[in-house]
VEXZA-739834 format. One record per residue (C-alpha): residue in three letters; x, z, y; residue number from 1. Coordinates in Angstrom, 3 decimals, decimal comma. Each point is the difference from the previous one (the first is absolute). Layout:
> ALA/X/Z/Y/NUM $
...
This chain:
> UNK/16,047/-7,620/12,506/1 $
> UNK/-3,465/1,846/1,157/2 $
> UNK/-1,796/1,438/2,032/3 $
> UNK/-3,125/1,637/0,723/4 $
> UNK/-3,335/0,382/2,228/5 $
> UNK/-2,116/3,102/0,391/6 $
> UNK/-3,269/0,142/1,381/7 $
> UNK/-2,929/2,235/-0,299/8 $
> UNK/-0,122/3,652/-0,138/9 $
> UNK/3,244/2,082/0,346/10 $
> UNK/0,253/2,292/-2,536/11 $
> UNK/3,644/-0,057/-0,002/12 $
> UNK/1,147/2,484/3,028/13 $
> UNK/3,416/0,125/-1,510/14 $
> UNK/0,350/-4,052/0,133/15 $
> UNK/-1,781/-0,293/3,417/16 $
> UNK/0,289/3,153/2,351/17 $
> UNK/-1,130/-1,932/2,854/18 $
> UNK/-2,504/-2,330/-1,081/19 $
> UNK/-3,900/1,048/0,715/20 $
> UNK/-2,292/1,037/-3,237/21 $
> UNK/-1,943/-3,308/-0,281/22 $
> UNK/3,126/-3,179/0,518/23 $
> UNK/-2,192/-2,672/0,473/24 $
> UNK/2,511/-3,181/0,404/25 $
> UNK/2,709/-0,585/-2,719/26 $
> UNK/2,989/1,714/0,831/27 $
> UNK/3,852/-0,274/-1,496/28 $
> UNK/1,175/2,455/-2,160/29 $
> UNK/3,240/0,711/-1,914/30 $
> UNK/0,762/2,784/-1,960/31 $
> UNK/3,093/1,877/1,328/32 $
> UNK/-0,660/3,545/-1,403/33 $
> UNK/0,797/-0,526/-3,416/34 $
> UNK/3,756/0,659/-0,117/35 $
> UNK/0,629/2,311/2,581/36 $
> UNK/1,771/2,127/-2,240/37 $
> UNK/2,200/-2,712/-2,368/38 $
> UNK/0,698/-1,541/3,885/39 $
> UNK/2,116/3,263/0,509/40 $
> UNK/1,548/0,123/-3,176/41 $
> UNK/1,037/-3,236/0,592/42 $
> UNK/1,533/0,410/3,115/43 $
> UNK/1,942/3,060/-1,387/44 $
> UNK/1,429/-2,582/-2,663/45 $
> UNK/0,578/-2,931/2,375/46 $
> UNK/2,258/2,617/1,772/47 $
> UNK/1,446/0,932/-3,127/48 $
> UNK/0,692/-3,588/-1,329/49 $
> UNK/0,346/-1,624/3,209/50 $
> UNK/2,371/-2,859/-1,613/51 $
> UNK/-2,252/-1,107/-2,769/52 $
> UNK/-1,561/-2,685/1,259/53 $
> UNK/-1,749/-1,548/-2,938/54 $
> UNK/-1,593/3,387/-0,898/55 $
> UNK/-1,214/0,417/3,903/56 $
> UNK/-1,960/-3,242/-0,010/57 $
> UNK/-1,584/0,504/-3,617/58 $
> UNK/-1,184/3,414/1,628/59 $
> UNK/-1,550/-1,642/3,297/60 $
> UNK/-1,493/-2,658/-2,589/61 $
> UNK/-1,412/2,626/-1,914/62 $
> UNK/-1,295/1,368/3,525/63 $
> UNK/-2,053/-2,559/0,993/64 $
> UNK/-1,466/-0,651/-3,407/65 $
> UNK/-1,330/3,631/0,315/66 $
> UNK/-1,734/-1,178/3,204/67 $
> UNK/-1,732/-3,204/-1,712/68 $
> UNK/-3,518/0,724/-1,265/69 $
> UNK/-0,796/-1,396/-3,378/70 $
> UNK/-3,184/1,799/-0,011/71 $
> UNK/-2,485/2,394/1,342/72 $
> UNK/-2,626/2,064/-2,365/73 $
> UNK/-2,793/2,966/1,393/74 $
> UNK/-2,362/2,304/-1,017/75 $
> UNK/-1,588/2,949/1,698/76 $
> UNK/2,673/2,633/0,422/77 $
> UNK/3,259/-2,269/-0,527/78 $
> UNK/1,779/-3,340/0,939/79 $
> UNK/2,703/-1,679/-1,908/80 $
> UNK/2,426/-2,607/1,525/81 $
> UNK/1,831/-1,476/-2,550/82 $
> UNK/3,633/-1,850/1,294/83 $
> UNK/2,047/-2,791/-1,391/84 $
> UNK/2,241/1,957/-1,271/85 $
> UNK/-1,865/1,162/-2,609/86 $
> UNK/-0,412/3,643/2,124/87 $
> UNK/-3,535/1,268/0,971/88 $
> UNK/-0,802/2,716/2,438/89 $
> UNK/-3,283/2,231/0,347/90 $
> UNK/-1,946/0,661/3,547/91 $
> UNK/-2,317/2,823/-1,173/92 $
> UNK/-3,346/0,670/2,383/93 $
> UNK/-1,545/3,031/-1,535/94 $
> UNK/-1,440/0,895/3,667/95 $
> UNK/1,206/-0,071/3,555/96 $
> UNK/2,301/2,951/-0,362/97 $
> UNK/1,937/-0,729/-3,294/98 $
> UNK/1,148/-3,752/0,493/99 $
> UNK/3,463/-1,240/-1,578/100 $
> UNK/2,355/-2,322/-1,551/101 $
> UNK/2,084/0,555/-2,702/102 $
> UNK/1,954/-2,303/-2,667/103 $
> UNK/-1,354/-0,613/-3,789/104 $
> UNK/2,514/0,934/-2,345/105 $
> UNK/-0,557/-3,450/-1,902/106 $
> UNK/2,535/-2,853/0,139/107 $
> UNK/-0,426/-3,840/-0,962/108 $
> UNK/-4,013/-0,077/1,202/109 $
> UNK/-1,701/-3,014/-0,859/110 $
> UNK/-3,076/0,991/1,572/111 $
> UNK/-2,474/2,343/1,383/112 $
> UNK/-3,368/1,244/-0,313/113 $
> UNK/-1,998/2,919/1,570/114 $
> UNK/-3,843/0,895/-0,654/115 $
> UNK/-2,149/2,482/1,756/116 $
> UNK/2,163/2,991/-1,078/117 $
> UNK/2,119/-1,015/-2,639/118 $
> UNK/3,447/-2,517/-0,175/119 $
> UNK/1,799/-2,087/-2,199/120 $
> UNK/3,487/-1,297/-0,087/121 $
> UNK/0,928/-3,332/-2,305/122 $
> UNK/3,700/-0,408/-0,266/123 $
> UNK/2,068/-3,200/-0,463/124 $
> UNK/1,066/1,009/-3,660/125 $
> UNK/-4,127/0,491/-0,557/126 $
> UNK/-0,560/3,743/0,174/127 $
> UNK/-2,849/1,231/1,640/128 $
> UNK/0,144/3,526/1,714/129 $
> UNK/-3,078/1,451/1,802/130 $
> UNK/-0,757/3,495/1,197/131 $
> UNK/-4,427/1,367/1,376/132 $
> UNK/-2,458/1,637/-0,526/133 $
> UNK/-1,383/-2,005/-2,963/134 $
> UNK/3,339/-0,719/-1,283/135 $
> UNK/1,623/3,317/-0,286/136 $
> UNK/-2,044/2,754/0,862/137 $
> UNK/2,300/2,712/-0,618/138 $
> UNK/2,557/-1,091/2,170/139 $
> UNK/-1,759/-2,786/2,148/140 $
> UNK/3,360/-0,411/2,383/141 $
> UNK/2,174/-0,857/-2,859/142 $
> UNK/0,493/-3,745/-1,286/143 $
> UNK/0,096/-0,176/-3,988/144 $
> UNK/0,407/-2,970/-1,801/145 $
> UNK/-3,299/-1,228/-1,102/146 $
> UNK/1,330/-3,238/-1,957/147 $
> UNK/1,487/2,202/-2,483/148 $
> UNK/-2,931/1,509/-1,191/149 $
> UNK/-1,696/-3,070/-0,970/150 $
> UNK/-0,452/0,460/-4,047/151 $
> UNK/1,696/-3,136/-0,784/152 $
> UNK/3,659/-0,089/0,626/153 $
> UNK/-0,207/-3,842/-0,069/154 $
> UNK/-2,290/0,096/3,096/155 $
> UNK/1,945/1,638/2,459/156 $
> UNK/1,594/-2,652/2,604/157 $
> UNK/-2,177/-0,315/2,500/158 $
> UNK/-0,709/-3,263/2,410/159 $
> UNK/-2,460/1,416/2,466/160 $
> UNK/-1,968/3,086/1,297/161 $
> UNK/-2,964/-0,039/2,031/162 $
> UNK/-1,414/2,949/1,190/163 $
> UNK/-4,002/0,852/0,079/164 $
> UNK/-1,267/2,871/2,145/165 $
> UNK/0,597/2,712/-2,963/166 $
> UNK/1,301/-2,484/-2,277/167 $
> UNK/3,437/-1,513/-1,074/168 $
> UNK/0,283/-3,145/-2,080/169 $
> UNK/2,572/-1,389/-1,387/170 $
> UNK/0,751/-3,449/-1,601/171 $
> UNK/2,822/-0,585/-2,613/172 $
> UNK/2,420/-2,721/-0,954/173 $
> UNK/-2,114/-0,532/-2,832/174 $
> UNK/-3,453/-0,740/2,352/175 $
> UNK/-1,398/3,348/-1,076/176 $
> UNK/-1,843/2,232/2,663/177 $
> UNK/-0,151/3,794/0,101/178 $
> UNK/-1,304/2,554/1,805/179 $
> UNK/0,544/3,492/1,124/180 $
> UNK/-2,162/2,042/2,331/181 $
> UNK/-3,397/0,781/0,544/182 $
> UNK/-2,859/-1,941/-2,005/183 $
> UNK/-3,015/1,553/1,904/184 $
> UNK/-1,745/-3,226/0,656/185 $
> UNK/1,307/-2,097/-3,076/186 $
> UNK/2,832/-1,125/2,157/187 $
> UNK/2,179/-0,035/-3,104/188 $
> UNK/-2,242/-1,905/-1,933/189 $
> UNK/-1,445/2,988/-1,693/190 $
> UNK/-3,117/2,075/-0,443/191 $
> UNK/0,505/2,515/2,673/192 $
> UNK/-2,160/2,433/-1,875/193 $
> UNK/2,485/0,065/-2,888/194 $
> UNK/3,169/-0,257/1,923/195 $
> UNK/-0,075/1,306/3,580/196 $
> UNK/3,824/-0,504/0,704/197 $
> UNK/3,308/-0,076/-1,828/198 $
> UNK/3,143/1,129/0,713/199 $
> UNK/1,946/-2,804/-2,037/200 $
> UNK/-0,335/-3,649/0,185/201 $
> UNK/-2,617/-1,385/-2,423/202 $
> UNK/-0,529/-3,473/-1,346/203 $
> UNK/-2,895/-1,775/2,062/204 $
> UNK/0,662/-3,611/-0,954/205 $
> UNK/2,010/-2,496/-1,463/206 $
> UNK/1,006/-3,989/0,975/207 $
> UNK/-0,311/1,078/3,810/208 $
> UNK/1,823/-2,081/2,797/209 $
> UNK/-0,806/1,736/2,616/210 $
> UNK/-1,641/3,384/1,546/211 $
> UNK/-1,887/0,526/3,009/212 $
> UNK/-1,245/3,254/1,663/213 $
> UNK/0,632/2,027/3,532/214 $
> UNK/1,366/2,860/1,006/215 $
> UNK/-3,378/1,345/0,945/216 $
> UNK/-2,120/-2,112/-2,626/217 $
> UNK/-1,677/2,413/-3,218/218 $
> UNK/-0,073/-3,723/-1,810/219 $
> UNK/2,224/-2,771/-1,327/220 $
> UNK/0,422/-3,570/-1,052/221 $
> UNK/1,858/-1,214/-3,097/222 $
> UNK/0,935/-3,551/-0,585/223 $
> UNK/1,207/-1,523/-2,495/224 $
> UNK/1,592/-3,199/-1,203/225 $
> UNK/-2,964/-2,268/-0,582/226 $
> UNK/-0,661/1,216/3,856/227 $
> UNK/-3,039/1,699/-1,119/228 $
> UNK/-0,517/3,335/2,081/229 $
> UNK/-1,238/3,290/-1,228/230 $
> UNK/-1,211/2,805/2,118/231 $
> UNK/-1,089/4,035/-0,106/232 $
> UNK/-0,416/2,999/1,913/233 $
> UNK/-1,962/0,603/2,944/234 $
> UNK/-2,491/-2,463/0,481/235 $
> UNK/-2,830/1,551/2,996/236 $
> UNK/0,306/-2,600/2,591/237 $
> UNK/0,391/-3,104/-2,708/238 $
> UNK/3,747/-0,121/0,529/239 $
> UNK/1,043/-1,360/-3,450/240 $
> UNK/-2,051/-3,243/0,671/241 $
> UNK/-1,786/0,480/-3,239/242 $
> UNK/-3,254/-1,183/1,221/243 $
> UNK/-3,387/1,223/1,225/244 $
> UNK/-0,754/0,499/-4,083/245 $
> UNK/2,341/2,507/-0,485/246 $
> UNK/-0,763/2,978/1,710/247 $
> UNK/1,550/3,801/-0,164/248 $
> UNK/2,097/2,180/2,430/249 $
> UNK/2,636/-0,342/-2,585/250 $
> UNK/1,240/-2,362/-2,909/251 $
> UNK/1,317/1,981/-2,310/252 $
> UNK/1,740/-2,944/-2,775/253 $
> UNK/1,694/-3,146/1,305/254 $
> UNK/-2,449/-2,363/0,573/255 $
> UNK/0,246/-3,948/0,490/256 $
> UNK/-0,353/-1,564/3,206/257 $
> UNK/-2,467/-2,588/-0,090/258 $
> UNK/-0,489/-3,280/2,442/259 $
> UNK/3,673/0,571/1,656/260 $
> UNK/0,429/-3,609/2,417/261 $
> UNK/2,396/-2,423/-1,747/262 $
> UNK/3,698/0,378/0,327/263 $
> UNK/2,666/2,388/-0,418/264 $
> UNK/0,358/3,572/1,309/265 $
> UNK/2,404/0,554/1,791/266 $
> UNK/-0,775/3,401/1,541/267 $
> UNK/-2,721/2,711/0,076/268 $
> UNK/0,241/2,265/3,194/269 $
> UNK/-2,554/3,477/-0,807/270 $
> UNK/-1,474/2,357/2,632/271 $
> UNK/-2,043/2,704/-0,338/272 $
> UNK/-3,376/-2,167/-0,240/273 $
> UNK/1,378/-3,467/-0,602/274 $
> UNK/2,280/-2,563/-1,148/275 $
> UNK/1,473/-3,330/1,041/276 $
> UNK/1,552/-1,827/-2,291/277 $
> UNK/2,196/-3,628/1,084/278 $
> UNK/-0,497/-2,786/-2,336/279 $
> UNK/2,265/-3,205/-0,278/280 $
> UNK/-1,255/-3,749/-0,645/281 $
> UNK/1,365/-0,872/-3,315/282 $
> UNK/-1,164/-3,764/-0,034/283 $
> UNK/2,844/-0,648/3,135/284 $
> UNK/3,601/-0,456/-0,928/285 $
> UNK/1,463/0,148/4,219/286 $
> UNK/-1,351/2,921/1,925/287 $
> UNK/-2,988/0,925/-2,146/288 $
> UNK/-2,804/1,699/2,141/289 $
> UNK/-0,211/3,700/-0,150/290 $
> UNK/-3,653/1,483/1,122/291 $
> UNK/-0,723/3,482/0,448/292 $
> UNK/-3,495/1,935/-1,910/293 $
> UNK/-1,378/2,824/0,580/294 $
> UNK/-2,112/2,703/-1,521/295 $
> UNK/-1,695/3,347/0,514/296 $
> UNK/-1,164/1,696/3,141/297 $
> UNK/0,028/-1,359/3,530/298 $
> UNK/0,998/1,850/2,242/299 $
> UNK/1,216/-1,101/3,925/300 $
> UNK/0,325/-3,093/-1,596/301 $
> UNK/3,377/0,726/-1,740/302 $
> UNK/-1,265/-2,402/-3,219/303 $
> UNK/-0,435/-2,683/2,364/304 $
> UNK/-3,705/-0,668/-0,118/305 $
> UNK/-3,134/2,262/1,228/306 $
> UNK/-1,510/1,384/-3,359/307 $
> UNK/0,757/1,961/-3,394/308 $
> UNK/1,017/-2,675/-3,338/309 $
> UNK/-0,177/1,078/-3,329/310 $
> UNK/2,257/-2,628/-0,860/311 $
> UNK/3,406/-1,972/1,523/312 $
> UNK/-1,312/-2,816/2,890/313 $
> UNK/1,993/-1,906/2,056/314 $
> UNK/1,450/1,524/3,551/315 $
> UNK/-0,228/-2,702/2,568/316 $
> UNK/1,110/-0,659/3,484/317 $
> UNK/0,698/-3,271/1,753/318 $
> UNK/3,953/1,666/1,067/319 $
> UNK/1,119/-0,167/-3,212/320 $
> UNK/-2,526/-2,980/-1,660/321 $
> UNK/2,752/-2,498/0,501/322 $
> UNK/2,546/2,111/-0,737/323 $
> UNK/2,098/1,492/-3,029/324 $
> UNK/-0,229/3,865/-0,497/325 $
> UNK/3,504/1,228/-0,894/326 $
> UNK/-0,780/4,346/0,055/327 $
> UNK/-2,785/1,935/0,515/328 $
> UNK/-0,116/3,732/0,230/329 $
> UNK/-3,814/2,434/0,104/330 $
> UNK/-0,781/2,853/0,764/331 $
> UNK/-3,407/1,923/-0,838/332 $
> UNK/-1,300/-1,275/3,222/333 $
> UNK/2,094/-2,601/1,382/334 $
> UNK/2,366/-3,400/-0,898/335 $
> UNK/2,932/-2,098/0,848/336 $
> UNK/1,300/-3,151/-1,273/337 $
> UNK/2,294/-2,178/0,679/338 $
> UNK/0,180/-3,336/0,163/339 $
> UNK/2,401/-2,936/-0,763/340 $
> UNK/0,751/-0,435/3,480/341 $
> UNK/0,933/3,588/1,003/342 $
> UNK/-3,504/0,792/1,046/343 $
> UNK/-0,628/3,632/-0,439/344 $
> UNK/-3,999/0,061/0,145/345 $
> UNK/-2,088/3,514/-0,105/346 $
> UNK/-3,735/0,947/-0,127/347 $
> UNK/-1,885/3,798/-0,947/348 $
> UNK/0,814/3,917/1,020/349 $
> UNK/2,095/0,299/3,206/350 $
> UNK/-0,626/3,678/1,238/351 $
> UNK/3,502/0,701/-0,100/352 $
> UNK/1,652/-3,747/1,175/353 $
> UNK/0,887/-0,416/-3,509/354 $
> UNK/-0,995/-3,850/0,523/355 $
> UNK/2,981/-0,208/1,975/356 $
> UNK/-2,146/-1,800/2,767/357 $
> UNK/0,309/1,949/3,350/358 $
> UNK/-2,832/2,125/0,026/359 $
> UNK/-2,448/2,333/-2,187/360 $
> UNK/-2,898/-2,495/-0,272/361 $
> UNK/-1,235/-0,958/-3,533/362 $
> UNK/0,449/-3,609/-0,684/363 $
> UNK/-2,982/-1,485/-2,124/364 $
> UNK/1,408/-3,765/0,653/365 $
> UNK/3,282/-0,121/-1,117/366 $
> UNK/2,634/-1,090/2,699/367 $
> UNK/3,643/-0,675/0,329/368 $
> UNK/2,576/3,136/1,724/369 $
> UNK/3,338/-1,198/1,310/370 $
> UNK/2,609/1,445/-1,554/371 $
> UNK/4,391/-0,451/1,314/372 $
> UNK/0,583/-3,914/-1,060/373 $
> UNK/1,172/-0,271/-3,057/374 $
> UNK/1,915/-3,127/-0,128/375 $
> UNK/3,890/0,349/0,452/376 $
> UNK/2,051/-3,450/-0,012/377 $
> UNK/-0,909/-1,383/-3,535/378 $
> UNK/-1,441/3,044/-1,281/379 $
> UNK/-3,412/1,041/0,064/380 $
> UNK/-1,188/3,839/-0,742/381 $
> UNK/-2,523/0,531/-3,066/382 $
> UNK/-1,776/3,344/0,692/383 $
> UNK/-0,773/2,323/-3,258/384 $
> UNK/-2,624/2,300/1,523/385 $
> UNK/-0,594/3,057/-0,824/386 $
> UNK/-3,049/2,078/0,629/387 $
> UNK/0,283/3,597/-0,699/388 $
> UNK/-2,169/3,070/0,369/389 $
> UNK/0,554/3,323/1,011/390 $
> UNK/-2,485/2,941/0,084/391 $
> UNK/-2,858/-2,676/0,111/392 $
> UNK/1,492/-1,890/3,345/393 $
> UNK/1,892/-3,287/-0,412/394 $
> UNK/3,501/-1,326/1,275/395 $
> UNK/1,967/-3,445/-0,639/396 $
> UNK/2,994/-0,888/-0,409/397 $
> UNK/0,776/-3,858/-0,570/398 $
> UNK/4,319/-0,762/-1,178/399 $
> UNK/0,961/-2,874/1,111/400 $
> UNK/1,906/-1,954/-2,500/401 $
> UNK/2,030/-3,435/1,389/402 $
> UNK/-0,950/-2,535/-2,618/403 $
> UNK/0,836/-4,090/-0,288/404 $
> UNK/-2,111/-1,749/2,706/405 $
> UNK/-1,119/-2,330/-2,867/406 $
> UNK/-3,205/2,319/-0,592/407 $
């Protein structure tokens, strides 16, 4: 069971025809357009098989699974929803005139990622298939299997993808991280002079755990499993948290980052100018604290304090001091997190109500929105937000997941 939330601005006509441009209050929304066409075809066969019972209600299982978002992933010019079933579908946005939604011809999805032009598709068996600009010029419209064009056959399953703004990375079963893309800023850990983009995944590190970028970041964060965090690529606004020392537009080699707060990393969320990364307590057994840093450039607030840092400090409020962060989701200008107690708190960039909060104002301070209640009997709803960018203007869309009340 989910559902979802949708605030900010509508760049989905198709999905809301009569909402207005900027939807500044969370509203429901559940995807219906999908399976117009299989709805049909199965209506033909119900008629046809109208006896077969057990084969009916597998179909209207297999209906409503096709309705249930897993996931959500967007770039400039596309979306991808990605359904239980394994199924995905594509809303493309070129421009105002040439808007649709069609099916991807890939079964058994594990996940999805899009970047700033380019996609990427990882499947349950571990295959990775991604279609761009940077990917395959010649034919950017067409997936191709990029995991089988790694050089070592033995390195081919693949556990995650994360997508940069030109950039796809991959991790593989055996904790090895590639890349394939554009290197123009040493985004792939590589001189940019000598290697300006490549067109099949390349080695960029090994022993990593996990890999953090955004779908319009031109940098990226490695970890590994001594939780020691590496970082390159575009570096301007001090994003990589490297330190006042180390100075350069970009950093072209994977480079250590030094002075990171005690704890484990749990997750790096990238913008264009900045990163926030969410770190857990490690000394508490129960409920370990979780605090948020930030890094890079302010701007409307969105890191949570009122000036540029060269390296990760501490976000602070007094609504969530006494309280446990569970999620957290930033934009280039703008946050949300959520707290142990189903607070959804937002500060930063609000021109288009993507704060969810009722209006356009920009919210230095951060504050709490109301959002539906999320309690149901003994259930309670854990959001997984997402934040997702479109042609430089921001939407949300939170699922709502019923979890064990015991969090």
């Amino acid at each position: 069971m989910n559902d979802c939330l949708f605030f900010g601005e509508n760049q989905f006509p198709i999905l809301f025809e009569n909402e207005p441009n900027k939807i500044i209050k969370p509203i429901q929304f559940k995807f219906e357009k999908e399976n117009e066409n299989e709805n049909e075809n199965e209506n033909e066969n119900e008629n046809e098989n109208e006896n077969e019972n057990e084969n009916e209600n597998e179909n209207e299982n297999e209906n409503e699974n096709e309705k249930q978002i897993k996931q959500i992933s967007t770039g400039n010019y596309s979306t991808i929803f990605l359904f239980e079933n394994g199924k995905a579908i594509e809303y493309l946005n070129e421009n105002d005139s040439n808007q649709n939604l069609s099916k991807i011809q890939i079964e058994n999805i594990q996940k999805v990622t899009v970047g700033y032009q380019d996609e990427a598709i990882l499947t349950k068996e571990g295959n990775v298939f991604a279609k761009g600009k940077y990917i395959n010029p010649e034919n950017p419209n067409q997936f191709i299997n990029i995991s089988s064009l790694i050089e070592d056959k033995n390195d081919r399953i693949i556990e995650d993808i994360v997508s940069g703004a030109y950039s796809i990375y991959l991790l593989t079963s055996n904790q090895n991280a590639y890349g394939i893309g554009s290197n123009n800023y040493g985004q792939l850990g590589f001189d940019s002079k000598t290697l300006q983009k490549t067109e099949k995944p390349i080695l960029i590190m090994k022993n990593v755990s996990k890999i953090f970028s955004g779908n319009s970041s031109i940098f990226v964060f490695l970890l590994n499993s001594n939780q020691e965090l590496f970082g390159s690529g575009w570096n301007e606004q001090r994003q990589l948290g490297l330190g006042e020392s180390i100075k350069g537009i970009k950093i072209d080699k994977l480079t250590k980052i030094q002075n990171i707060p005690k704890g484990k990393i749990i997750d790096i969320q990238c913008g264009d100018d900045n990163s926030i990364m969410l770190i857990e307590d490690e000394n508490q057994n129960q409920n370990p604290k979780r605090k948020l840093y930030s890094c890079g450039k302010y701007s409307y607030n969105g890191l949570g304090k009122n000036e540029h840092t060269y390296e990760f400090t501490e976000i602070k409020s007094f609504l969530f001091e006494n309280d446990n962060i569970l999620d957290f989701s930033a934009g280039n200008s703008h946050t949300l997190i959520l707290t142990s107690n189903s607070k959804l708190i937002v500060f930063g960039y609000n021109f288009y109500g993507q704060l969810g909060t009722g209006d356009t104002k920009h919210h230095l301070i951060p504050i709490q929105i109301e959002l539906p209640k999320l309690r149901f009997n003994e259930e309670i709803f854990l959001i997984i937000i997402f934040i997702v960018k479109m042609k430089n203007h921001f939407f949300i869309i939170l699922l709502l997941f019923p979890i064990l009340k015991k969090i």
